[in-house]
C-alpha positions as a Markdown table, in Angstrom:
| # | Residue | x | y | z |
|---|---|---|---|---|
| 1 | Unk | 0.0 | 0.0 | 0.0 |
| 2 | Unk | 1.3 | 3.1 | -1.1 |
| 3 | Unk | 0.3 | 6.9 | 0.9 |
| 4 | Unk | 0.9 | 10.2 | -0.9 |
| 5 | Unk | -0.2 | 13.6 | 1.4 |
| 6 | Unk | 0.0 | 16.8 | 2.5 |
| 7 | Unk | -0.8 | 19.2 | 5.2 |
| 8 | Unk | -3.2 | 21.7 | 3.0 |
| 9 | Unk | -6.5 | 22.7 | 5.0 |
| 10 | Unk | -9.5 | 21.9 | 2.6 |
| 11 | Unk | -13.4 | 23.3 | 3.4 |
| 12 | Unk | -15.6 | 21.2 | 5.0 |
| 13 | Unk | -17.8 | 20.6 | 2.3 |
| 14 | Unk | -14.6 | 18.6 | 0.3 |
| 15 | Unk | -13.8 | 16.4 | 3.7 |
| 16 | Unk | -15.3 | 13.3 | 1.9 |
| 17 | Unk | -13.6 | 9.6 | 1.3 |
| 18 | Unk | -13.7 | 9.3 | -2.4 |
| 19 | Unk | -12.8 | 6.1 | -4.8 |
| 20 | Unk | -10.4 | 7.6 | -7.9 |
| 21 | Unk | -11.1 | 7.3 | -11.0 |
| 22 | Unk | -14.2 | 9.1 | -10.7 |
| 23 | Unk | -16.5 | 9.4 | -13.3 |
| 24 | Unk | -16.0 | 12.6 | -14.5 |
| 25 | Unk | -12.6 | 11.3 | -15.2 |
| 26 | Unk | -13.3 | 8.1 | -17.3 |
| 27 | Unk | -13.8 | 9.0 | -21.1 |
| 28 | Unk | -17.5 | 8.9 | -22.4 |
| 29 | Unk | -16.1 | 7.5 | -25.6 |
| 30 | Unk | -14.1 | 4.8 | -25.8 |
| 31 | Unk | -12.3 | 4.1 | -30.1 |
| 32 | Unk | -11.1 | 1.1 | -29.7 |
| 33 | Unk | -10.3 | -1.7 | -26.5 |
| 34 | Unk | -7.5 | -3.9 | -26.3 |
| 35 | Unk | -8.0 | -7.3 | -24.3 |
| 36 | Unk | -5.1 | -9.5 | -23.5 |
| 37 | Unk | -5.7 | -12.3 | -25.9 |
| 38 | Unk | -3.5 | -15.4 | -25.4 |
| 39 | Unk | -3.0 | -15.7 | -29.3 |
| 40 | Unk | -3.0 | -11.9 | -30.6 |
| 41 | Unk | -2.9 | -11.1 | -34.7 |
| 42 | Unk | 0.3 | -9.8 | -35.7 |
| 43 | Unk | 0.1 | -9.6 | -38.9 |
| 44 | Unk | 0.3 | -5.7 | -38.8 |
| 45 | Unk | 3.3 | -6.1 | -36.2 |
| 46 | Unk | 5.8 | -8.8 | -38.0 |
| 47 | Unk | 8.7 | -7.4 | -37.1 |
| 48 | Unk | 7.6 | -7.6 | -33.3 |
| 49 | Unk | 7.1 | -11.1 | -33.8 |
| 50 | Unk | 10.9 | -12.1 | -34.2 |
| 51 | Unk | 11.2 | -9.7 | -30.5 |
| 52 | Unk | 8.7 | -12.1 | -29.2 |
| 53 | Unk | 10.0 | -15.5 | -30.5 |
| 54 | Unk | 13.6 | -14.0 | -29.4 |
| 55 | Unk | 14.4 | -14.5 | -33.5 |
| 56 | Unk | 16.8 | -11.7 | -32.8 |
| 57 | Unk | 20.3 | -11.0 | -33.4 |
| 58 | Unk | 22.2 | -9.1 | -30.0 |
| 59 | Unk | 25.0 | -6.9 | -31.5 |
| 60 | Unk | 26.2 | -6.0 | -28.5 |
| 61 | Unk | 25.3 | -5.5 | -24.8 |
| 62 | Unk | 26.0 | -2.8 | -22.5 |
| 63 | Unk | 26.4 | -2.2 | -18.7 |
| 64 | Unk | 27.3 | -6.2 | -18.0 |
| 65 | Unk | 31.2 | -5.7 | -17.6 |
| 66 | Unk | 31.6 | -5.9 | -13.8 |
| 67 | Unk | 35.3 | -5.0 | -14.1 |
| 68 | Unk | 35.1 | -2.3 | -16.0 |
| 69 | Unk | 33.9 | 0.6 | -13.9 |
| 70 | Unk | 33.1 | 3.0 | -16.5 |
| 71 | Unk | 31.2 | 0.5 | -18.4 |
| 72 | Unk | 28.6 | -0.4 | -15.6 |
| 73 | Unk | 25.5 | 1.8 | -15.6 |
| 74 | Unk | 23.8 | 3.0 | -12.4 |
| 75 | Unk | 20.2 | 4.1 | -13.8 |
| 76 | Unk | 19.0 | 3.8 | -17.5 |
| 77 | Unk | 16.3 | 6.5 | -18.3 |
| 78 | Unk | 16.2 | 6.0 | -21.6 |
| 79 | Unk | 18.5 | 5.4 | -24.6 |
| 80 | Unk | 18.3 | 7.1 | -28.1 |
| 81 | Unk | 20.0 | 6.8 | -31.7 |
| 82 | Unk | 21.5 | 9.6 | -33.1 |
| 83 | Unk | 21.6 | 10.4 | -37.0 |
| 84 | Unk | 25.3 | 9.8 | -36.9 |
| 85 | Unk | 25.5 | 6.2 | -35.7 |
| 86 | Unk | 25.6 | 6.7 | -31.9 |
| 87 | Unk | 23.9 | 5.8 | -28.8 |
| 88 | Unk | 23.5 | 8.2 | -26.7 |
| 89 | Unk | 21.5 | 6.8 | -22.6 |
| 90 | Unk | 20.7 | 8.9 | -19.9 |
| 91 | Unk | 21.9 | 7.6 | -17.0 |
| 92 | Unk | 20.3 | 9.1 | -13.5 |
| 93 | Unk | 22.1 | 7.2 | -11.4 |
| 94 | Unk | 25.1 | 9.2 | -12.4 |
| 95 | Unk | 23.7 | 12.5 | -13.9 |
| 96 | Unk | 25.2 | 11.6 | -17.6 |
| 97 | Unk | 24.8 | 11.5 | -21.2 |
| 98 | Unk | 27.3 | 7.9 | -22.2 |
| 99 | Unk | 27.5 | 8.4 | -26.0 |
| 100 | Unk | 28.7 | 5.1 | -27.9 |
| 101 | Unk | 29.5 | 4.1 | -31.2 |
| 102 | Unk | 27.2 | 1.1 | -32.9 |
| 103 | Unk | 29.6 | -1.3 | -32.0 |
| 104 | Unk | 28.9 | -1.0 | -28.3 |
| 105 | Unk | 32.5 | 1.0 | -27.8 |
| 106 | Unk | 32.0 | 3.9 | -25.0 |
| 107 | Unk | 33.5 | 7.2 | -26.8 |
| 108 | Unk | 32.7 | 9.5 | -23.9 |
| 109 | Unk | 30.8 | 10.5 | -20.9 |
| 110 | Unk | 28.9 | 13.6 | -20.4 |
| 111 | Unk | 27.5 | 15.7 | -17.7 |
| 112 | Unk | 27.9 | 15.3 | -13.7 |
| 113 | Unk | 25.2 | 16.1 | -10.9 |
| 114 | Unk | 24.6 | 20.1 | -10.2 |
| 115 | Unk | 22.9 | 22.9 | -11.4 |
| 116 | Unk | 25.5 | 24.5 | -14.0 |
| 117 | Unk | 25.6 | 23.9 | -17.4 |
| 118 | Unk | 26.5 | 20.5 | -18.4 |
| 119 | Unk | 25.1 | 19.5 | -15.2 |
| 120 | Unk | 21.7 | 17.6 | -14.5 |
| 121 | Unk | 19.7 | 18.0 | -11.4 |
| 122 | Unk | 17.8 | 13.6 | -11.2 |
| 123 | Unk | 17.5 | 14.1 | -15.2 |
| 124 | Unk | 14.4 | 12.1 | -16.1 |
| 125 | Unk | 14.5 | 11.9 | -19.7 |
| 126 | Unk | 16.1 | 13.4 | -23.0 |
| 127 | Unk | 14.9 | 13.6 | -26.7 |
| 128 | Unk | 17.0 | 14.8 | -30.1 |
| 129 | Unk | 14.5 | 17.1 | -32.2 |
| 130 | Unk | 14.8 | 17.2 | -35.8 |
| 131 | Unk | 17.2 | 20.0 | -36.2 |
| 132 | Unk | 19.4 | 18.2 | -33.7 |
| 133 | Unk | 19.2 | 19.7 | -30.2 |
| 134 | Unk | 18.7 | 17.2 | -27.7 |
| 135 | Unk | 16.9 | 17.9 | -24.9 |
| 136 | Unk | 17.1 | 17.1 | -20.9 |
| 137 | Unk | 14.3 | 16.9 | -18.4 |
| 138 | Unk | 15.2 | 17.6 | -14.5 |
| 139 | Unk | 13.0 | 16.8 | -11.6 |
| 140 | Unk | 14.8 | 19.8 | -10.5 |
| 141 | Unk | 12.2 | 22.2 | -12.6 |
| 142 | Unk | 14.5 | 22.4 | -15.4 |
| 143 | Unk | 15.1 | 21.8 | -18.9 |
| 144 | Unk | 18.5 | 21.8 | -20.4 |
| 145 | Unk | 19.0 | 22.2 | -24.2 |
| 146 | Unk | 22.2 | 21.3 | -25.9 |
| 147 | Unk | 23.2 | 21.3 | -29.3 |
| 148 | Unk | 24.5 | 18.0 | -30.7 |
| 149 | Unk | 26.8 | 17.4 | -33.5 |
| 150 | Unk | 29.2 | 14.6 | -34.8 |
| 151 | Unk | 29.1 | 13.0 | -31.0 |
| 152 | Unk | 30.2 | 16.4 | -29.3 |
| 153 | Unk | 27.3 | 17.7 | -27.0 |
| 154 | Unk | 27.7 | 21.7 | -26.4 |
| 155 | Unk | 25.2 | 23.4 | -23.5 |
| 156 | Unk | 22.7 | 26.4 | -24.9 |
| 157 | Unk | 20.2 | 27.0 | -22.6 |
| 158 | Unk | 18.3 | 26.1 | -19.4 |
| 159 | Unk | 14.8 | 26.9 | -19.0 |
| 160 | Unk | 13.5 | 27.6 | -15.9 |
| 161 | Unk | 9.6 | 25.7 | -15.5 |
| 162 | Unk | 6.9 | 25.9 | -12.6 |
| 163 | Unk | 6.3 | 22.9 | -12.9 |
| 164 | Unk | 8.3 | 19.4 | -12.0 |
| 165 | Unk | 8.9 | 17.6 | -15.8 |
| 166 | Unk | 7.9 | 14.2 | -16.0 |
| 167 | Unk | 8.3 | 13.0 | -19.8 |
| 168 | Unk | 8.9 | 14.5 | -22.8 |
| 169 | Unk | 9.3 | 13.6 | -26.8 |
| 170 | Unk | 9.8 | 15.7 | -30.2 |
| 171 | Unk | 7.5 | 16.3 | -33.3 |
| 172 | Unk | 10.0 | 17.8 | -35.5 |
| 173 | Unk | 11.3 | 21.0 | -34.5 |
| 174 | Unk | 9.5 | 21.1 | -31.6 |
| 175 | Unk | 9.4 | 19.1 | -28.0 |
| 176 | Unk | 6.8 | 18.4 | -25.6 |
| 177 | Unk | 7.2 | 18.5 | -21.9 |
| 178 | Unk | 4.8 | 16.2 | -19.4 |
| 179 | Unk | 4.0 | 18.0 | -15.9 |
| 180 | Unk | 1.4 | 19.3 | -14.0 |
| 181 | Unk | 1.2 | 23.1 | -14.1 |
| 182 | Unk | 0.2 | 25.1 | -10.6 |
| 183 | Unk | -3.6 | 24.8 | -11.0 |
| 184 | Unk | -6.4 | 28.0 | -11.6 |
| 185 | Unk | -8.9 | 28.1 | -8.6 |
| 186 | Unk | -11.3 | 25.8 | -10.3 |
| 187 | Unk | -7.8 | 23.2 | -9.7 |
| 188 | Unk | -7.8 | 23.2 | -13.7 |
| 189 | Unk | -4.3 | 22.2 | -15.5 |
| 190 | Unk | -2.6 | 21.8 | -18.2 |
| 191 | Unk | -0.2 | 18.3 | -17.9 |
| 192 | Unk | 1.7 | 19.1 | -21.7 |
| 193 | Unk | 3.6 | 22.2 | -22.9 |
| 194 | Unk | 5.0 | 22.8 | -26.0 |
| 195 | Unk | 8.0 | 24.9 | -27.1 |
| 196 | Unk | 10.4 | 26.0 | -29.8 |
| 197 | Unk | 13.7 | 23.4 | -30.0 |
| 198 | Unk | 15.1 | 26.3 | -32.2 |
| 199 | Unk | 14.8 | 29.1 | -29.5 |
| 200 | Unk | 13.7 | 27.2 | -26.5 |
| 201 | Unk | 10.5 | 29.2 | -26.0 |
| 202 | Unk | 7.5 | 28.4 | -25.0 |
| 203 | Unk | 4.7 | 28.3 | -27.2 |
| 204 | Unk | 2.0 | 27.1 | -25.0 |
| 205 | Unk | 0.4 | 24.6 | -22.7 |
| 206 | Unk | -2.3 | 21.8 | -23.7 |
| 207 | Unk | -3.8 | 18.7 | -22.6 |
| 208 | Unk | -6.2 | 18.1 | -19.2 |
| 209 | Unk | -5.1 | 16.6 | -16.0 |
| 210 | Unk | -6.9 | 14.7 | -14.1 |
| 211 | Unk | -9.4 | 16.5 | -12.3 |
| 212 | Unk | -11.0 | 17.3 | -8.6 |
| 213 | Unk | -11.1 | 19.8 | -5.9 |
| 214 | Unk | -8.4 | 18.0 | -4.3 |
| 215 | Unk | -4.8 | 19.7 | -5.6 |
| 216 | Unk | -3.2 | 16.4 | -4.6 |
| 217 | Unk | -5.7 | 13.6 | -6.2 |
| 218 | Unk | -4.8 | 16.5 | -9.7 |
| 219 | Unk | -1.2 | 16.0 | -8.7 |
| 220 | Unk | -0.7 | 12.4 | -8.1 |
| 221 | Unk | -3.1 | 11.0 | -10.7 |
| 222 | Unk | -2.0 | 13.2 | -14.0 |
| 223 | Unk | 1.6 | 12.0 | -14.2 |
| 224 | Unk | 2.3 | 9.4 | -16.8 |
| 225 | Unk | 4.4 | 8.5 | -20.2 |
| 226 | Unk | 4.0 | 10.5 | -23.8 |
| 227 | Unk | 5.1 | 9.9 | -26.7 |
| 228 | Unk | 5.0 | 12.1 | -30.4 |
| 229 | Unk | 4.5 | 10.1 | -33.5 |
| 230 | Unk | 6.0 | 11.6 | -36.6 |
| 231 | Unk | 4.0 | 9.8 | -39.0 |
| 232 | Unk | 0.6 | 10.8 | -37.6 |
| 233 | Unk | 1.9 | 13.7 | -36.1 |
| 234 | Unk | 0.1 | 13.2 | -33.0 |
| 235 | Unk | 0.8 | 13.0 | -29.0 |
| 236 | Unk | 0.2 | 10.3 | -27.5 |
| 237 | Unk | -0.4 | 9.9 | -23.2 |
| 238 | Unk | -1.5 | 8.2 | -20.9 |
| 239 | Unk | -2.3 | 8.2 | -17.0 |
| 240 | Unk | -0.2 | 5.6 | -15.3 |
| 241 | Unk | -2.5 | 4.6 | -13.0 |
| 242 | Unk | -5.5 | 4.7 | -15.6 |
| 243 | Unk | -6.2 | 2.1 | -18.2 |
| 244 | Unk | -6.6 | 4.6 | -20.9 |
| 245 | Unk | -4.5 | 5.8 | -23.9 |
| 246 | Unk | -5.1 | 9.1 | -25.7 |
| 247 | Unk | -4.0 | 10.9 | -29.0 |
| 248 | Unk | -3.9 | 14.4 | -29.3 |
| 249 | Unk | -2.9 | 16.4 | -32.7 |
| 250 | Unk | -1.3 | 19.6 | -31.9 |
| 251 | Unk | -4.4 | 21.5 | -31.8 |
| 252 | Unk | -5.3 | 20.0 | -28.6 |
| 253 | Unk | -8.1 | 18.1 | -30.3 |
| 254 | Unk | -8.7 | 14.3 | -29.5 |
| 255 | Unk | -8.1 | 11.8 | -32.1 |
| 256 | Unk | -9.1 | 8.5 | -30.1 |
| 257 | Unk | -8.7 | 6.8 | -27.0 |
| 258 | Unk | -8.3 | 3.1 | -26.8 |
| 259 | Unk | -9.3 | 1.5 | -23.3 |
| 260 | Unk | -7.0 | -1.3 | -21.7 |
| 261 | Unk | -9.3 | -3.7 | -20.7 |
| 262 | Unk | -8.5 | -6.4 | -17.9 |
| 263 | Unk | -6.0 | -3.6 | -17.1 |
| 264 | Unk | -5.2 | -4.5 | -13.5 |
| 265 | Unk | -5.6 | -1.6 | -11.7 |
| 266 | Unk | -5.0 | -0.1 | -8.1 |
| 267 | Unk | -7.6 | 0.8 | -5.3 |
| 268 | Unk | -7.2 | 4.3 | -5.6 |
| 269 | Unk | -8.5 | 6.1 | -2.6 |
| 270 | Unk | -8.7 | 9.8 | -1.4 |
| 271 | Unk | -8.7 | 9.9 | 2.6 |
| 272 | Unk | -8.4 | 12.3 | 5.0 |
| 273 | Unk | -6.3 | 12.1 | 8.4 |
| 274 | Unk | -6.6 | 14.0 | 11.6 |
| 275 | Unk | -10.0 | 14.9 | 10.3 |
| 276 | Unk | -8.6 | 17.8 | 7.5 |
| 277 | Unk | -5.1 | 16.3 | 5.9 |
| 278 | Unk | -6.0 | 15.1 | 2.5 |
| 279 | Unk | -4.4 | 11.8 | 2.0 |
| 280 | Unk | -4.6 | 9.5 | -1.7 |
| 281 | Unk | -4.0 | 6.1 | -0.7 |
| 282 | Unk | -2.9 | 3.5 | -3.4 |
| 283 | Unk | -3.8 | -0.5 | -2.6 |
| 284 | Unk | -2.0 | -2.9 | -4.4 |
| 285 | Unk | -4.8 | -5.7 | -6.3 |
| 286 | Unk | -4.2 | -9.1 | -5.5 |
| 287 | Unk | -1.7 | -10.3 | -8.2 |
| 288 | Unk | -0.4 | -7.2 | -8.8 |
| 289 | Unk | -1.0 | -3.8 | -10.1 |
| 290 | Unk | -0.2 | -2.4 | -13.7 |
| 291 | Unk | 1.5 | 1.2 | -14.1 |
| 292 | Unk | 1.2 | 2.9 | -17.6 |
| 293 | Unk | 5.3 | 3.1 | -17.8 |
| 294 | Unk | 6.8 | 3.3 | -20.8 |
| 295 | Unk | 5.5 | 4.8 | -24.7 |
| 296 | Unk | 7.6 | 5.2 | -27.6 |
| 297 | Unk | 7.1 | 5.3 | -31.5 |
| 298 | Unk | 8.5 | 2.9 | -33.4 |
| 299 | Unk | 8.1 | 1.7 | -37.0 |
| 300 | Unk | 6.6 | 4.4 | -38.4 |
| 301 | Unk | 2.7 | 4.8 | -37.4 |
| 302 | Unk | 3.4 | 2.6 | -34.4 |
| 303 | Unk | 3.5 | 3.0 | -30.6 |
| 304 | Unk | 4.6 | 0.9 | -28.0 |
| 305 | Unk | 2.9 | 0.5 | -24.2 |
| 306 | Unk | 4.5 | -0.9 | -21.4 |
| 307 | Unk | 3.2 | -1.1 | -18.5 |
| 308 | Unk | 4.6 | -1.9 | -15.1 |
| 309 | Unk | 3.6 | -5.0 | -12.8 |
| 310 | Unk | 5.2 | -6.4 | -9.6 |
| 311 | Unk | 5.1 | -10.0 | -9.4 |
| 312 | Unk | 7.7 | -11.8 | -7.0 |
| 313 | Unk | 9.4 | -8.6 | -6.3 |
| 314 | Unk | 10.4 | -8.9 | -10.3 |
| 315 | Unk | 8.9 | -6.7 | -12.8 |
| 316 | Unk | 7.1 | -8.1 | -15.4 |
| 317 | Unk | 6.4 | -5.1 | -18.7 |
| 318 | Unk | 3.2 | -6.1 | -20.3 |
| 319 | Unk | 3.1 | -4.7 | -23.6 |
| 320 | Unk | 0.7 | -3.5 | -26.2 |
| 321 | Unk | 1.0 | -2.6 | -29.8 |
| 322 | Unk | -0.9 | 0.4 | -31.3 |
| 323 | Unk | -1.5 | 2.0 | -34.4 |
| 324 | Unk | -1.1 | 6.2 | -33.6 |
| 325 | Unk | -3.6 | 7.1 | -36.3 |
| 326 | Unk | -6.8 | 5.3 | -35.4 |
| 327 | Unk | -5.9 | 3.3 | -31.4 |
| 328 | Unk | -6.3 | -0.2 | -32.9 |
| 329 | Unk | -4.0 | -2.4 | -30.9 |
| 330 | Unk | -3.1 | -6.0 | -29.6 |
| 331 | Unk | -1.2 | -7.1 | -26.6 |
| 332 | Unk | 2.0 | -8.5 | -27.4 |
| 333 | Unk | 3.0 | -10.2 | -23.8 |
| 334 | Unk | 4.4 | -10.2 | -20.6 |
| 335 | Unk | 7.9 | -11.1 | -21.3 |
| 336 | Unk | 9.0 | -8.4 | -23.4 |
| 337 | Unk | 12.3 | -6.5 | -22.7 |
| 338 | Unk | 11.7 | -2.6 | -21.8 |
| 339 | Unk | 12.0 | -0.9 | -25.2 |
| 340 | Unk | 14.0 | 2.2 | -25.4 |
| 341 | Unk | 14.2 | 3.0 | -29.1 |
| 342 | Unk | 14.3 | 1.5 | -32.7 |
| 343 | Unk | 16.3 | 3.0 | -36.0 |
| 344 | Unk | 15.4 | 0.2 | -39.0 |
| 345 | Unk | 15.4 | -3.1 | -37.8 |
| 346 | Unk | 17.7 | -2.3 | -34.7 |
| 347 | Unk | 16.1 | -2.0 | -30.8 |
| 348 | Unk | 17.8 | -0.9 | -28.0 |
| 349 | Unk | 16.1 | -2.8 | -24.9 |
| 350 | Unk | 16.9 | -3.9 | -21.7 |
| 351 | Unk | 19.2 | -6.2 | -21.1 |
| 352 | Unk | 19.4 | -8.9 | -18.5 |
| 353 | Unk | 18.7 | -6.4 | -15.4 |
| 354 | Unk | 16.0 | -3.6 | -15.8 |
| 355 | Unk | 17.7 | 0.0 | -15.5 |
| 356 | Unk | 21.5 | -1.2 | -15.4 |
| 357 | Unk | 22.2 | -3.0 | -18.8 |
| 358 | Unk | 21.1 | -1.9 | -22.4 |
| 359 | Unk | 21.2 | -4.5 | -25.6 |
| 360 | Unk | 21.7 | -3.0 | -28.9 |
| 361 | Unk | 19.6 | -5.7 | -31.1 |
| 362 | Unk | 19.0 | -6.4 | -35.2 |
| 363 | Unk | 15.4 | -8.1 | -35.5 |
């Protein structure tokens, strides 16, 4: 059982026990539903096949050599290719960028904790936009954006947010940021903001949280994963504790929304202690609970779920395949490596311990 709260006074008439999600936060329509068929049909998703029959070739692996220090990784974040041939994964553990060639070589290392530039404050995630400045997300309210060339990463600006980034991903020359904004008084926020990679400035702020009176319950419940799809040029989110996947154009206008169903969820419940401390109060479901983790493009028109279950104190990453222009999906398993990005017919995934090894993979 999991307790999030705080110490902020609410009115009398808001002292109520509440279940989460409520109804005004379930979507009235529902495109398309993806059920967790033993057998799916992948005839849409061949390549994913050979992942899932392990019909793969490893190139090389990353983060396994115990004797070299500088090898070892302490955190994975993610993992990217580059347009010149290189690797570059965010590391939090360490507050670094490793850059490496496609032969699994390490050319350099990056970055180091602190607030300077070149420095990363718990750096959550990183994207390269099309005009090739990558950008870094920093629990620490920041966003860093460098420019990259040839495997040489020079620092051009840090942007100073009000909110606490979560995610982010790239539609051309532009990026998207995940986090929840400082509400209105009705406790309405935006949870995606876009801006310039060019410039770095912000061109505005879309996409609802989650909503009630209850800043917290807005808080705890809007954070999840995004992705941008090129192809469809849409953005993609979900709620990680909601079995629910939306697309978004960059209008703000909703595409579709594709329910999880059999999703295992958590008992999501909003409490209050001491008779006024608003409490939300997540119970683990017998099994195991699922947590909307992990989204990325791939292939073209496709995107990639995984979501996060506990079983045996291992995780287990059951995944689902979508199509980002219309929501149709299948579930491809519960065995799947964490996907961190895919150039052709190459993957980067996890290796043989979630977080601290990568494999660079040929399908």
């Amino acid at each position: 059982m999991i307790s999030c709260s705080n110490d902020k006074k609410m009115g009398s008439a808001n002292l109520e026990e509440s279940a989460h999600p409520t109804e005004e936060n379930t979507p009235r329509y529902i495109s398309q539903e993806i059920s967790k068929a033993p057998k799916p049909d992948l005839r849409n998703y061949k390549r994913l096949q050979k992942l899932i029959d392990g019909k793969y070739k490893t190139i090389f692996t990353i983060g396994e050599d115990v004797e070299s220090h500088e090898g070892l990784l302490g955190e994975v974040e993610t993992a990217l290719f580059t347009k010149d041939d290189r690797i570059l994964v965010l590391d939090s553990n360490r507050s670094q960028i490793k850059i490496y060639d496609l032969e699994g070589n390490l050319i350099k290392n990056f970055g180091r904790p602190g607030r300077g530039p070149g420095e990363f404050m718990i750096p959550e995630a990183m994207a390269l936009s099309s005009n090739n400045k990558l950008i870094v997300i920093n629990r620490g309210n920041r966003i860093n954006i460098y420019d990259y060339q040839n495997g040489s990463i020079e620092f051009e600006n840090t942007i100073l947010v009000k909110y606490v980034p979560e995610d982010l991903c790239t539609l051309n020359d532009k990026f998207i940021v995940r986090g929840v904004e400082q509400p209105n008084q009705e406790l309405n926020a935006n949870i995606l903001h876009e801006y310039s990679a060019k410039t770095g400035e912000h061109l505005r702020s879309l996409g609802s949280s989650y909503k009630s009176n209850n800043w917290l319950v807005v808080n705890q419940l809007s954070d999840g994963p995004i992705a941008c799809n090129h192809e469809s040029n849409n953005i993609i989110k979900m709620y990680e504790y909601l079995p629910y996947i939306y697309s978004y154009d960059l209008e703000d206008s909703l595409k579709w929304v594709t329910k999880i169903n059999d999703f295992d969820n958590f008992e999501i419940t909003e409490e209050y202690r001491g008779g006024n401390i608003p409490s939300v109060v997540f119970k683990t479901a017998t099994g195991g609970s699922e947590m909307g983790y992990n989204l990325k493009s791939i292939f073209g028109d496709k995107v990639i779920l995984q979501a996060r279950k506990k079983v045996n104190e291992r995780y287990q990453y059951l995944t689902y395949a979508l199509n980002s222009k219309d929501g149709k999906g299948v579930f491809l398993g519960d065995n799947i490596p964490i996907i961190y990005a895919q150039n052709g017919n190459k993957l980067i995934i996890s290796g043989s311990s979630d977080f601290l090894s990568l494999r660079l993979i040929e399908l």
